[in-house]
C-alpha positions in Angstrom: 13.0 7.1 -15.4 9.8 6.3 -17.6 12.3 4.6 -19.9 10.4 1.3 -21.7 11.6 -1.8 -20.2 10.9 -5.1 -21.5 9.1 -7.7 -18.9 10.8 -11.1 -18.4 8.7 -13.4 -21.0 8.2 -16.0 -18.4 4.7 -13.9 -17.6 3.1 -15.4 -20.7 4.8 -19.0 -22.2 5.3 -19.5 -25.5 4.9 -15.9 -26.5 7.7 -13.1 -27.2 8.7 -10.3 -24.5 6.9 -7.2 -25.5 7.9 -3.9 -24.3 6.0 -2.0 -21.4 6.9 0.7 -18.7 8.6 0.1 -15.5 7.1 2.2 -13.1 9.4 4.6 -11.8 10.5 5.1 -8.4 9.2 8.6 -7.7 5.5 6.8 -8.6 5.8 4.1 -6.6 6.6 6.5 -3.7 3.7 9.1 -4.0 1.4 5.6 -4.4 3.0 4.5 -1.0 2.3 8.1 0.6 -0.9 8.3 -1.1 -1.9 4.9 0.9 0.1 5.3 4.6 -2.2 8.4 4.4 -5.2 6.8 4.2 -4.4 4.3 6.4 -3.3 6.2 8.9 -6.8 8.6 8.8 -8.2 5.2 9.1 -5.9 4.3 12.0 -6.2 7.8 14.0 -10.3 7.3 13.6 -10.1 4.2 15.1 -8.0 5.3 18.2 -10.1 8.7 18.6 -13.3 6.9 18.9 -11.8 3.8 21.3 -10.7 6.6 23.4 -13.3 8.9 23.5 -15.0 8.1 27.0 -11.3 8.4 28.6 -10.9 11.2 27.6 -14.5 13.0 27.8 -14.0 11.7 31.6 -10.5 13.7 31.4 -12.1 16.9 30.2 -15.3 16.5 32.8 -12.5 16.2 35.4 -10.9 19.1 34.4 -12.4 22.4 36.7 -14.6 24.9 34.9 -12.5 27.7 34.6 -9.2 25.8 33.7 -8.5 25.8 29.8 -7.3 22.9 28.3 -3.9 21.7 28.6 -2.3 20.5 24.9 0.4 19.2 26.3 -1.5 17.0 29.5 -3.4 16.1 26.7 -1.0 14.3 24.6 0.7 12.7 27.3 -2.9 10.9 28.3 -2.9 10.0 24.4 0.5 8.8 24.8 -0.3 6.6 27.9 -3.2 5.4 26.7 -1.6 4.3 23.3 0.8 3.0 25.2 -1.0 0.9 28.3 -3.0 -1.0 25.1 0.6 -1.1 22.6 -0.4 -5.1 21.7 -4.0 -4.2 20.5 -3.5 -1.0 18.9 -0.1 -3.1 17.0 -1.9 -6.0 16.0 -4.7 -3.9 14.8 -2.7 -1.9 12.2 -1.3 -5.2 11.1 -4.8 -6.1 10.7 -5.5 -3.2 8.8 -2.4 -3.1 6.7 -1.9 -7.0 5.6 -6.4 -6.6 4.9 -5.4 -3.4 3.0 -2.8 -4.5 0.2 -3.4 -7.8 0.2 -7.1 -7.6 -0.9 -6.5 -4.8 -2.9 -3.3 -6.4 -5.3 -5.5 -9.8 -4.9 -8.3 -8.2 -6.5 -6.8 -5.8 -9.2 -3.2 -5.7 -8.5 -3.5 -1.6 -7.4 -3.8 0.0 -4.1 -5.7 3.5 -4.3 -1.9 5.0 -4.4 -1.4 2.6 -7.0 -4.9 3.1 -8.6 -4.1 6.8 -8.3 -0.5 6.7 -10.0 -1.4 4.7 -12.6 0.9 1.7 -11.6 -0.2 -2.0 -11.3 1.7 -5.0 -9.5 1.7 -7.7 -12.0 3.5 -11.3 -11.4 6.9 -12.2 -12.5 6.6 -15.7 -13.0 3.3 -17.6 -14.5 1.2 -19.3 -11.5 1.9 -22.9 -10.3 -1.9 -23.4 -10.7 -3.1 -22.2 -13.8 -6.0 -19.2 -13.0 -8.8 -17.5 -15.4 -6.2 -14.4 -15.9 -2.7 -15.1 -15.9 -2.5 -11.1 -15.0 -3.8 -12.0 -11.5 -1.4 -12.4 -8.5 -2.2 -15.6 -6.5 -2.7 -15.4 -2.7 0.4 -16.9 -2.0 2.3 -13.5 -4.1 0.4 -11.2 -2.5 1.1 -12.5 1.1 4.4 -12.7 0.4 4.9 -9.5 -1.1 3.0 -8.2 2.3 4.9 -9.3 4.7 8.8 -8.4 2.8 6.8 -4.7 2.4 5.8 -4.9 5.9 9.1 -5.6 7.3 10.9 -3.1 4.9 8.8 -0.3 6.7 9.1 -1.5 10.0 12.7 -1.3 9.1 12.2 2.5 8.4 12.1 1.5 4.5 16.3 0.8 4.4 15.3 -2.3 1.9 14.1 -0.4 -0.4 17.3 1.3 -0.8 18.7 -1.8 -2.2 17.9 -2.5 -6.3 18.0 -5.9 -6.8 17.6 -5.8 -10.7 17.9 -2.1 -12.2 15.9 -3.2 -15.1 12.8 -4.0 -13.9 13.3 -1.8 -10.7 13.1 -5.1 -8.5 13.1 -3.9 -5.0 12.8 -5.8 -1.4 9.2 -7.2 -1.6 9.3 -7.6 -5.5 12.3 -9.9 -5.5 11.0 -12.3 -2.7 7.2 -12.5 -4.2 8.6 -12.5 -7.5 6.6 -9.7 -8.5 7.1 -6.5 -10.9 5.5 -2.9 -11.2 4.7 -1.3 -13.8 3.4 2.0 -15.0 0.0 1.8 -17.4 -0.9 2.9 -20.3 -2.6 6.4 -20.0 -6.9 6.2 -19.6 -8.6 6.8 -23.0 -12.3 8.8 -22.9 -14.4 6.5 -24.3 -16.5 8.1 -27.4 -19.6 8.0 -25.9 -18.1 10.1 -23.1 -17.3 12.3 -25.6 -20.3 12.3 -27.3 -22.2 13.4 -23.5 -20.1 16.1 -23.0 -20.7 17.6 -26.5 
């Protein structure tokens, strides 16, 4: 699956394809894991604190010798998750669209990413020419967002679908015209070296 792919020469102009990596699917899966955990610790924290006076009110309400009920319990969660569905949805929106949109703005990798050693990397040059042509614009990385978002609000059936086998385009590469790809792996630098000698 590590097999070396060429990338489309329309990243650089005037300059001949070289060969690089396609990052494979299981990598781009543990990145994704790697980040819906972290977001979702985020997410949980978040919650736990906005409801933390409810439910110190619940346990004060609860008589002295009673133990606490697990199951009452989650159904006040539940409720409470439930009675405020609109802000708790629109803040992991927040959360997710601040998340990988910043994160491939700025370096093109996620933590998952960061930690699989895979980068997001446009398919096609820039309309307005930018210090790095490496870089993906805002308008890729919003796009690429919101086709990710919707994939796993769909329970992640678009990503099923391989739009070029190649360059392992799936959903959200093909509309933000985007590709992945696996990096080289990190040299110690000599004077790292040098320290540990």
């Amino acid at each position: 699956m590590s097999e070396r792919k060429p990338v489309s020469s329309s990243l650089v102009e005037d300059q001949a394809p070289q060969s690089v990596p396609m990052a494979p699917t299981w990598k781009r899966i543990a990145a994704f894991c790697i980040d819906y955990l972290f977001l979702s610790t985020i997410f949980a924290l978040v919650f736990s604190f906005s409801t933390r006076p409810l439910l110190l009110d619940y346990v004060k309400s609860m008589p002295q010798d009673a133990s606490l009920n697990i199951i009452e319990l989650q159904k006040l969660l539940f409720s409470l998750y439930q009675q405020h569905f609109w802000a708790y949805a629109f803040f992991d929106l927040m959360l997710w669209a601040s998340y990988f949109i910043l994160f491939w703005r700025a370096s093109g990798q996620t933590i998952g990413a960061k930690i699989m050693n895979i980068r997001v990397f446009p398919g096609v040059p820039p309309k307005r020419p930018q210090k790095n042509l490496w870089d993906l614009p805002w308008s890729m990385c919003i796009t690429r967002f919101l086709f990710f978002y919707l994939a796993v609000q769909l329970y992640g059936i678009p990503f099923l679908f391989v739009f070029d086998r190649e360059f392992n385009i799936r959903f959200h590469d093909f509309f933000s015209r985007s590709v992945v790809v696996s990096l080289p792996p990190r040299k110690k630098d000599s004077s790292d070296d040098e320290e540990e000698q």
